[in-house]
SEMI-268524 format. One line per 3 residues: number of its first residue (from 1); their letters; for each residue x, y, z negated of C-alpha. Coordinates in nm, 2 decimals. Each point is the difference from the previous one (the first is absolute). Layout:
% SEMI-268524
NUM = A = X:Y:Z; ...
***
This chain:
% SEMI-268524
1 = XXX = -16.19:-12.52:6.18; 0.16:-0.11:-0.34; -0.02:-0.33:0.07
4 = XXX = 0.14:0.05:0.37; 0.32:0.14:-0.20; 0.01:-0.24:-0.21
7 = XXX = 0.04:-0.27:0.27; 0.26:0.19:0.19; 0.22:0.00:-0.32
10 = XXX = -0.06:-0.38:-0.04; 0.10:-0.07:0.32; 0.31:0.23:-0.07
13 = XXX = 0.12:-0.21:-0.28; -0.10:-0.34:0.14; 0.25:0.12:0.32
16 = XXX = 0.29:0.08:-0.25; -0.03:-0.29:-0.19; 0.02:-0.24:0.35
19 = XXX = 0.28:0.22:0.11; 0.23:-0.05:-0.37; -0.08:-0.36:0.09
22 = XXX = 0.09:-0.02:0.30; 0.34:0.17:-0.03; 0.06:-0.23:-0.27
25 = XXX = -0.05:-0.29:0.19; 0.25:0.11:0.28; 0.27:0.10:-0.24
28 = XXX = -0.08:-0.35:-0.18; 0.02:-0.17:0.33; 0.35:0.18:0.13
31 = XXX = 0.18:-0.03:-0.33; -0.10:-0.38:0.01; 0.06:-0.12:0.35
34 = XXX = 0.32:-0.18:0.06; 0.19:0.04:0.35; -0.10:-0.30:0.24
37 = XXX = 0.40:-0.15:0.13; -0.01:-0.15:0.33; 0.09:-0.40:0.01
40 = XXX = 0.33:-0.09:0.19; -0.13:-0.23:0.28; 0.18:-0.34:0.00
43 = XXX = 0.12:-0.14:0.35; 0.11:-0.35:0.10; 0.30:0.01:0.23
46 = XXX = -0.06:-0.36:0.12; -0.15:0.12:0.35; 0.33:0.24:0.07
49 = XXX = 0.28:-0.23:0.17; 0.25:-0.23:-0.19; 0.40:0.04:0.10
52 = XXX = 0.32:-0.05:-0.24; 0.18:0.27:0.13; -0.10:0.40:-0.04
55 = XXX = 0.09:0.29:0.26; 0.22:0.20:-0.16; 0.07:0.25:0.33
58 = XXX = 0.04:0.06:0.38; 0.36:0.06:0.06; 0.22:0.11:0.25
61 = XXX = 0.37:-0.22:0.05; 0.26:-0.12:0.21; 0.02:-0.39:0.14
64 = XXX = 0.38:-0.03:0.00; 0.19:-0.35:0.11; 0.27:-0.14:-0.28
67 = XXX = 0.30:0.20:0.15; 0.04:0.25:0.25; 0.24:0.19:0.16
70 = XXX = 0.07:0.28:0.24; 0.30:-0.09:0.23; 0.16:0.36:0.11
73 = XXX = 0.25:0.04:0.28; 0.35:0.02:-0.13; 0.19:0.20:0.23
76 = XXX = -0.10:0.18:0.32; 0.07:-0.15:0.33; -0.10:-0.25:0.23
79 = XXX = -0.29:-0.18:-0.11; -0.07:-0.38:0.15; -0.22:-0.24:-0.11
82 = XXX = 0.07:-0.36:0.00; -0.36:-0.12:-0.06; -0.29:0.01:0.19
85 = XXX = -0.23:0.33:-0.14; -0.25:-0.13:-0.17; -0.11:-0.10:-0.36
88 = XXX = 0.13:-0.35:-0.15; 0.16:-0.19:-0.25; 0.36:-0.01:-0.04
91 = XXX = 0.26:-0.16:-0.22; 0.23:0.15:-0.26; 0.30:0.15:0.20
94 = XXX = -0.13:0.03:0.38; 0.11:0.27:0.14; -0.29:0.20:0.19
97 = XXX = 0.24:0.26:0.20; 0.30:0.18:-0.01; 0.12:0.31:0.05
100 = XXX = 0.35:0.10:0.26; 0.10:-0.37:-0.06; 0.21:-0.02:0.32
103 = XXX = 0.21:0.25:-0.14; -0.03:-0.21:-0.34; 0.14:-0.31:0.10
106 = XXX = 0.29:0.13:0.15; 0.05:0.11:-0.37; -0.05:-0.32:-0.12
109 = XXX = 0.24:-0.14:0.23; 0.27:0.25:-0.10; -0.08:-0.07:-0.38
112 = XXX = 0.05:-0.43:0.03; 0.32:0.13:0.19; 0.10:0.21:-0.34
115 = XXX = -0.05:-0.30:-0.14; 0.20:-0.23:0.12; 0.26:0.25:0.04
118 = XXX = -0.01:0.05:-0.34; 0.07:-0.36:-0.09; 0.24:-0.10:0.31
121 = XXX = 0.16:0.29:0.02; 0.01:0.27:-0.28; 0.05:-0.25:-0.32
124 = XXX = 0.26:-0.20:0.17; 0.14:0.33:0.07; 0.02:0.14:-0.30
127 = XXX = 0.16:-0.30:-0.18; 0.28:0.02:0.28; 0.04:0.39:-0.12
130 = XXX = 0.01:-0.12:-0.31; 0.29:-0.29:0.01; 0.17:0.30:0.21
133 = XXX = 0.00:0.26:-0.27; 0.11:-0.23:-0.24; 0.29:-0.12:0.23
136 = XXX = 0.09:0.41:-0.01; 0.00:0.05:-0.36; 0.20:-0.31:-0.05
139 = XXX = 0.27:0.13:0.24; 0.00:0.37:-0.13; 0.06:-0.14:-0.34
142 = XXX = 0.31:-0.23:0.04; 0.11:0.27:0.23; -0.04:0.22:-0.34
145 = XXX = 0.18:-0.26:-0.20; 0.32:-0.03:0.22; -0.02:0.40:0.01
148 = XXX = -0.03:0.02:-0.39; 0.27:-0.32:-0.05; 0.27:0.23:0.20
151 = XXX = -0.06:0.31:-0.21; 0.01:-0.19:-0.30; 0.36:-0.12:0.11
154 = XXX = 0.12:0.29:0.11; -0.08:0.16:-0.42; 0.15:-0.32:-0.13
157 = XXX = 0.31:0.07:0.24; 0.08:0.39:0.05; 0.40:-0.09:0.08
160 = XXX = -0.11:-0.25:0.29; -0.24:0.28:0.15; 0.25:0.25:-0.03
163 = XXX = 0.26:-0.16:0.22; -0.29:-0.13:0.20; -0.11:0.36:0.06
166 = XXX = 0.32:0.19:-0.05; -0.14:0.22:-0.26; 0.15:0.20:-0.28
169 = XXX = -0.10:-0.04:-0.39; -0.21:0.35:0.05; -0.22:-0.16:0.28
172 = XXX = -0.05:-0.30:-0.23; -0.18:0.15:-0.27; -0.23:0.17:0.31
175 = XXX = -0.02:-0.36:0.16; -0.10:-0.16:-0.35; -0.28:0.26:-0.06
178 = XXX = -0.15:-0.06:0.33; 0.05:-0.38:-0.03; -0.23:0.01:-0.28
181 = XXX = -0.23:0.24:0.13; -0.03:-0.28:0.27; -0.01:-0.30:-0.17
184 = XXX = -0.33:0.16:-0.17; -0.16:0.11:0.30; 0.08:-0.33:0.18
187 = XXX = -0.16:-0.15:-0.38; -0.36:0.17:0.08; 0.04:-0.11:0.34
190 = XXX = -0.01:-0.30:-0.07; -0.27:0.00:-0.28; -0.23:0.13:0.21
193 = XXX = 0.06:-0.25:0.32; -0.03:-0.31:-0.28; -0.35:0.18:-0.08
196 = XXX = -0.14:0.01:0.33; 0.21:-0.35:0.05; -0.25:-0.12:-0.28
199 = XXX = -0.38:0.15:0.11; 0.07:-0.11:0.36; 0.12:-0.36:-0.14
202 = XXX = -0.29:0.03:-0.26; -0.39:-0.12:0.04; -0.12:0.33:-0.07
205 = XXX = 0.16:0.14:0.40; -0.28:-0.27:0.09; -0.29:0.07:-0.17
208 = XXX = 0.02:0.42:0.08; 0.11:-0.03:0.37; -0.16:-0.28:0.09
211 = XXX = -0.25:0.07:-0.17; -0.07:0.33:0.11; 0.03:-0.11:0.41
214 = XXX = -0.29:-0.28:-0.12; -0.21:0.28:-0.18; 0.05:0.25:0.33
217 = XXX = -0.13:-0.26:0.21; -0.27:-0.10:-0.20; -0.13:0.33:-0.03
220 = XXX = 0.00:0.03:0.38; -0.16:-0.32:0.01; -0.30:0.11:-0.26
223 = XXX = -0.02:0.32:0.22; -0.07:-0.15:0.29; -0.25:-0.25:-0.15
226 = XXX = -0.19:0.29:-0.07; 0.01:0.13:0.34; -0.12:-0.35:0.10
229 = XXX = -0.29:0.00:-0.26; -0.07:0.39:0.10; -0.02:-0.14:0.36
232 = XXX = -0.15:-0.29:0.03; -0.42:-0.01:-0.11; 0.02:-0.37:-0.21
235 = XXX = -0.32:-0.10:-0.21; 0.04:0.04:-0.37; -0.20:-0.31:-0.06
238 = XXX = -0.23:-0.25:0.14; -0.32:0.21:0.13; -0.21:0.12:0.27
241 = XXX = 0.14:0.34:0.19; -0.24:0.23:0.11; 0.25:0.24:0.28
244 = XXX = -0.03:0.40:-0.10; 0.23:0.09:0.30; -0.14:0.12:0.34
247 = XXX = 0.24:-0.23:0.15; -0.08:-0.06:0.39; 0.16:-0.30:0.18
250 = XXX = 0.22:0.11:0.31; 0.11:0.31:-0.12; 0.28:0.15:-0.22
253 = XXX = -0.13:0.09:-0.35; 0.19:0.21:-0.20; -0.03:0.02:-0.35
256 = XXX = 0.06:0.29:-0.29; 0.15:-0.16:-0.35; -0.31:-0.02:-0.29
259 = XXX = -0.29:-0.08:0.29; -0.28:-0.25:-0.16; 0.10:-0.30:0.28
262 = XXX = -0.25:-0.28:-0.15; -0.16:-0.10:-0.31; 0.05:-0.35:-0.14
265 = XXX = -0.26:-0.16:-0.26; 0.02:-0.29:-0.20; -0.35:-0.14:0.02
268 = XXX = 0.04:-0.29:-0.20; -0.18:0.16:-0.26; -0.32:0.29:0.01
271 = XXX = -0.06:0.26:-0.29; -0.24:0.29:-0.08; 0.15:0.35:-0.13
274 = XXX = -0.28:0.12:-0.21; 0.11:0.35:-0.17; -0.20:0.05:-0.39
277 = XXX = -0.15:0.30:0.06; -0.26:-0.03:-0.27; 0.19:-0.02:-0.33
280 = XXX = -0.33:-0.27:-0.11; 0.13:-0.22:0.20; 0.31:-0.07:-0.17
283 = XXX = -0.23:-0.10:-0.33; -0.06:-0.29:0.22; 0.21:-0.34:-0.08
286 = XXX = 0.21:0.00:0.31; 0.00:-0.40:0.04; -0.42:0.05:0.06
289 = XXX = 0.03:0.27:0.26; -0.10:-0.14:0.38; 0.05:0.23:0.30
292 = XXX = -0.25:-0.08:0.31; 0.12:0.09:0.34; -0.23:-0.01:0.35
295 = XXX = 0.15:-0.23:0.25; -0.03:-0.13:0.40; -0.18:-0.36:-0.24
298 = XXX = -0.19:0.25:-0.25; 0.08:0.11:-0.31; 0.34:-0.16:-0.15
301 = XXX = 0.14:0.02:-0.42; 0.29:0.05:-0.15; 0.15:-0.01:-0.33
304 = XXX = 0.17:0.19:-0.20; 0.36:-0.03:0.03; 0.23:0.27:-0.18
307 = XXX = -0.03:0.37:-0.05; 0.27:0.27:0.17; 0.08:0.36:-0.03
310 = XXX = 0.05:0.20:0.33; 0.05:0.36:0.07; -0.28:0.10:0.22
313 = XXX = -0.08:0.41:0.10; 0.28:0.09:-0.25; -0.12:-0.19:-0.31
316 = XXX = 0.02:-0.36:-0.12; -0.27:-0.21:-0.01; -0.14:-0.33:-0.11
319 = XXX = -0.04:-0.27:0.22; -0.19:-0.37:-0.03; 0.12:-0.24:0.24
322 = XXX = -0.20:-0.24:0.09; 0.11:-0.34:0.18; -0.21:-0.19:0.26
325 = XXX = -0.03:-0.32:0.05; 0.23:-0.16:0.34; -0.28:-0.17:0.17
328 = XXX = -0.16:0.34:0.02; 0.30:0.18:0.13; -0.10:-0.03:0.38
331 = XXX = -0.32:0.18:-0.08; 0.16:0.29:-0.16; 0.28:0.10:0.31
334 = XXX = -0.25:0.26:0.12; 0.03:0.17:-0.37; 0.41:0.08:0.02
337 = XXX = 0.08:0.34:0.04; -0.20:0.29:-0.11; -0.25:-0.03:-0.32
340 = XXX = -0.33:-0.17:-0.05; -0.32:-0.04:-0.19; -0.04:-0.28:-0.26
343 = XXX = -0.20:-0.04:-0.29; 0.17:-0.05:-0.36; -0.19:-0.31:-0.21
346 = XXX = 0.02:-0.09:-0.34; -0.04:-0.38:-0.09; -0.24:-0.09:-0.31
349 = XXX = 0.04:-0.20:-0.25; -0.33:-0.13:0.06; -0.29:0.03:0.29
352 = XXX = -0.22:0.32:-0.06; -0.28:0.13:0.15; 0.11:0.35:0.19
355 = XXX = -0.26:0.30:-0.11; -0.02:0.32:0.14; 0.15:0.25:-0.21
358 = XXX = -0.26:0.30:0.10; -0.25:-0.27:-0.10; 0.11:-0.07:-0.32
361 = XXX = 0.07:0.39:-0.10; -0.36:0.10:0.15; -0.16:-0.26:-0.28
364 = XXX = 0.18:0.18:-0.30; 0.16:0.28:0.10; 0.03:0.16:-0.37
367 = XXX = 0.10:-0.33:-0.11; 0.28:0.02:0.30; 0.11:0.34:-0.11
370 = XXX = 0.02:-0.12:-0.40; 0.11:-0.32:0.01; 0.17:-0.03:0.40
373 = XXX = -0.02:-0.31:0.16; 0.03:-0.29:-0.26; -0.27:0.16:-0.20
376 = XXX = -0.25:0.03:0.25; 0.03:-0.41:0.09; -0.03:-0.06:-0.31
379 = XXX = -0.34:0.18:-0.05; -0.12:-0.08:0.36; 0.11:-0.31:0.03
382 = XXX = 0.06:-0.15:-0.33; 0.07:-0.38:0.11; 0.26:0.11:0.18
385 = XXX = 0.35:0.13:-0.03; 0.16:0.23:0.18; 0.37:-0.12:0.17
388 = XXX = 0.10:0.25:0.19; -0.06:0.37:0.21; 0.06:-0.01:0.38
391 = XXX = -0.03:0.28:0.24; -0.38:-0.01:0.11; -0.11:-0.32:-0.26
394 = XXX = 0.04:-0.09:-0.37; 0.12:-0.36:-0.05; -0.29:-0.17:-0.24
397 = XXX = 0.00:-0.39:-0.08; -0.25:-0.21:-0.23; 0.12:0.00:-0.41
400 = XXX = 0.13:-0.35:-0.12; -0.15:-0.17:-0.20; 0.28:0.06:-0.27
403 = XXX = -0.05:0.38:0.02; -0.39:-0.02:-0.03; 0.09:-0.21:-0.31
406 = XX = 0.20:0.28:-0.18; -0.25:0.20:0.10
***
């Protein structure tokens, strides 16, 4: 029995001792061990395909010709056409149509009549009016003179006017004072003729009066070259008409002033209306911007060609035009009017191979969120460099051999 006890109690102490230990060995190992980090896997983008230019968006725009423009009816009336209605080209100046123009040519028939009125007739007319009025004041005034040389004889001579008049001394002195009073009137009389005498002799009669019966009928004139270009439907500039009207052959069409009549387009030239609605895109160097447009021969580029402001829904906005090339203007007739899809490019400065961006960010995605997009090429892809960030791919090309030098 003692030596039973005595066995349990060694047992006991051999147990505690193995369990000291053994704590001691876990803390040892925990305080010791150092956290395992996960390598960055390395990827070759050689196998992903090779372009030099990057998607940078889908857009939505506007194929628009070089110049456009809605012809509107100018008055209301009578409407005729003097073309056939259907599309074509047309030349500077044709007239398409008018509107009441029987009633309009009587009216310009009346106005060369004015006109050569005017210059047989009213001019020559006035210069006779003119000679007249000066014969009058010429007349009134020696009849003045020969008035005033009288009077004048009759103060010098009172004794020759008395017997002449049978007058006593007292009606003298009454007959002198009116004399006078005469002699002063006739004075202003005759002041006044010589100054009408002088503006009808004088250059400036001509250049009011006749001048003012030119102005009158020029202004006439003017008006009714304004009726004619209210009237008469005459192409803006050379361009292909596309009618708006419902106009039907054989029937009178009447026409309301402000009615859309036909559109004219100068097609010479083809350009893309791209509004910026992502404020990245404007980071982009303009001159490297391409714009990619379906077509009837597939798809068809343009460049980039100015930028505009326009008032759209209320607000201005940006806009990129883009101009296409002339040989592909045929293919792109089926694009005017209305808006489109397209695809905004960016040119490279070099060729790149295009990578999937979710690739990339699923290979380091804490890197991605630290160190965004340049720091994640670099650490998964260290040979190359990144050039640019599209919409779905990231732009990566080979190093040079000059930057794996500084390196």
């Amino acid at each position: 029995m003692k030596i039973s006890l005595k066995f349990v109690r060694s047992n006991n102490l051999i147990f505690r001792i193995l369990s000291v230990f053994l704590s001691l060995k876990i803390c040892f190992s925990f305080l010791t061990a150092q956290p395992t980090k996960k390598p960055v896997p390395v990827m070759n983008p050689s196998g992903f395909k090779q372009s030099d230019r990057l998607l940078l968006g889908k857009v939505s725009l506007k194929v628009t010709p070089l110049r456009e423009y809605k012809m509107k009816a100018g008055s209301t009336g009578l409407f005729e056409l003097f073309v056939p209605y259907e599309s074509g080209k047309f030349k500077l100046g044709d007239r398409l149509g008018g509107i009441d123009t029987a009633k309009l040519e009587i009216d310009q028939e009346l106005m060369r009549m004015s006109e050569s009125l005017l210059k047989e007739k009213d001019i020559p007319q006035w210069h006779l009016q003119r000679r007249s009025q000066i014969e009058q004041f010429k007349n009134q005034l020696s009849k003045i003179e020969g008035e005033r040389s009288l009077a004048e004889q009759m103060l010098e001579n009172p004794e020759k006017y008395r017997e002449l008049f049978q007058s006593s001394k007292k009606d003298d002195v009454n007959q002198t004072l009116e004399l006078k009073a005469y002699l002063e009137t006739l004075s202003n009389h005759e002041n006044q003729i010589k100054e009408m005498l002088s503006y009808v002799e004088s250059v400036r009669k001509e250049e009011l009066e006749l001048g003012e019966i030119k102005k009158k009928f020029e202004l006439r004139k003017m008006q009714f070259e304004m009726r004619m270009q209210e009237a008469y439907l005459t192409v803006p500039f050379d361009g292909e008409i596309e009618f708006l009207f419902p106009y039907v052959e054989g029937e009178k069409n009447y026409i309301q002033a402000g009615m859309d009549v036909a559109l004219v387009r100068d097609l010479r030239e083809l350009h893309g209306q791209v509004p910026i609605v992502d404020p990245d895109w404007r980071l982009y160097n303009k001159q490297k911007l391409e714009l990619e447009v379906k077509s009837t021969k597939g798809n068809i580029t343009a460049r980039y060609l100015k930028s505009l402001s326009k008032e759209i829904s209320g607000g201005e906005e940006l806009i990129y035009s883009f101009k296409f090339d002339q040989q592909d203007n045929l293919a792109l007739r089926n694009q005017l009017g209305g808006r489109t899809d397209g695809m905004l490019y960016l040119k490279l400065s070099r060729s790149a191979h295009m990578v999937p961006k979710f690739l990339l960010v699923s290979l380091g995605p804490d890197i991605f969120r630290k160190e965004s997009w340049r720091g994640l090429v670099a650490q998964v892809c260290p040979e190359y460099d990144l050039l640019d960030v599209g919409l779905y791919s990231v732009a990566i090309a080979k190093k040079t051999t000059l930057e794996q030098g500084d390196e």
